[in-house]
C-alpha positions as CSV (number, residue, x, y, z in Angstrom):
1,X,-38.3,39.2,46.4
2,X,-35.3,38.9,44.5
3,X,-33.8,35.2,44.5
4,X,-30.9,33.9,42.4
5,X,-30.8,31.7,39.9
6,X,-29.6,28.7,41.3
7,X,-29.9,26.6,38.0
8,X,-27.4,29.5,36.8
9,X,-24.6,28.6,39.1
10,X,-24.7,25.1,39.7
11,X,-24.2,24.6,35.9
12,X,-22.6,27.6,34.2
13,X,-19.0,27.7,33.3
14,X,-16.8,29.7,36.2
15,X,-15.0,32.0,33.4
16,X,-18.4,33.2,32.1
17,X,-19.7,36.8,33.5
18,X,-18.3,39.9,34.4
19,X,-16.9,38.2,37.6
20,X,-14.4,35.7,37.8
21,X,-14.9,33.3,40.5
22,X,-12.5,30.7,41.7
23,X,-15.3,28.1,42.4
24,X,-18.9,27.8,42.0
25,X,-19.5,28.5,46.3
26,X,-18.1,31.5,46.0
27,X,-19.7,32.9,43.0
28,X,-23.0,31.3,44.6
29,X,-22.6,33.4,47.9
30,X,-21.7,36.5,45.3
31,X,-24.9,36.3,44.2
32,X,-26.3,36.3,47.7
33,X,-25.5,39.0,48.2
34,X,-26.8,40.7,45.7
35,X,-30.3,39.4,45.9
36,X,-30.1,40.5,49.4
37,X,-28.8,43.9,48.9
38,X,-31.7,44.3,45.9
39,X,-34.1,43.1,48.5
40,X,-32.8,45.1,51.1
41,X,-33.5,48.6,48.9
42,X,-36.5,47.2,47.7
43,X,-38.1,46.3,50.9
44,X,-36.2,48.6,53.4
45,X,-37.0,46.0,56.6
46,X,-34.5,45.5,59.4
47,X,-35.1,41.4,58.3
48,X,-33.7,42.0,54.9
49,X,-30.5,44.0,56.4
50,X,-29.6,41.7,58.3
51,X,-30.1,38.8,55.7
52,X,-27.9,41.4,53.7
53,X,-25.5,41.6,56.4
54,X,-24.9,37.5,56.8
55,X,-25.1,37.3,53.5
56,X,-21.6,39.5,53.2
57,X,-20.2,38.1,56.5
58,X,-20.4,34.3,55.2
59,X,-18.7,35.6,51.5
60,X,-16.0,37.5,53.3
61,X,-15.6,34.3,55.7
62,X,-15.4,32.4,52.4
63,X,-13.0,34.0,50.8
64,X,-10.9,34.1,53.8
65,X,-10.7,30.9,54.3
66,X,-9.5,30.5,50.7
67,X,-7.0,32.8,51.6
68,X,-5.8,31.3,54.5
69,X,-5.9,27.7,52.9
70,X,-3.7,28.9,49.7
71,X,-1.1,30.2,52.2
72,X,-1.0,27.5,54.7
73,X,1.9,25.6,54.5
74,X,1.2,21.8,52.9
């Protein structure tokens, strides 16, 4: 199974990749979700979709949030 490098994003600089990420959660989830979507075509099993499909649910939920914080009034 495919499992991110955690080392990788606790201590790597946030301007570094291909993606820019505003913090170090959200470029952690990022990568979430793509170990889960590689393990998800690799494995094709209803348990990897749905880790696949959490996995996108908590980014998009993250990134909402940030949203919703930067526009909040305060």
């Amino acid at each position: 199974m495919v499992e991110p490098n955690w080392d990788y994003f606790i201590h790597a600089p946030l301007d570094q990749g291909t993606i820019r990420f505003e913090t170090k959660t959200e470029r952690a989830l990022h990568a979430r979700v793509v170990a889960a979507e590689a393990n998800w075509m690799q494995y094709q099993t209803c348990e990897q979709l749905t880790a696949f499909w959490f996995a996108k649910k908590d980014l998009e939920a993250f990134r909402e949030g940030r949203a919703q914080a930067r526009n909040s009034p305060g």
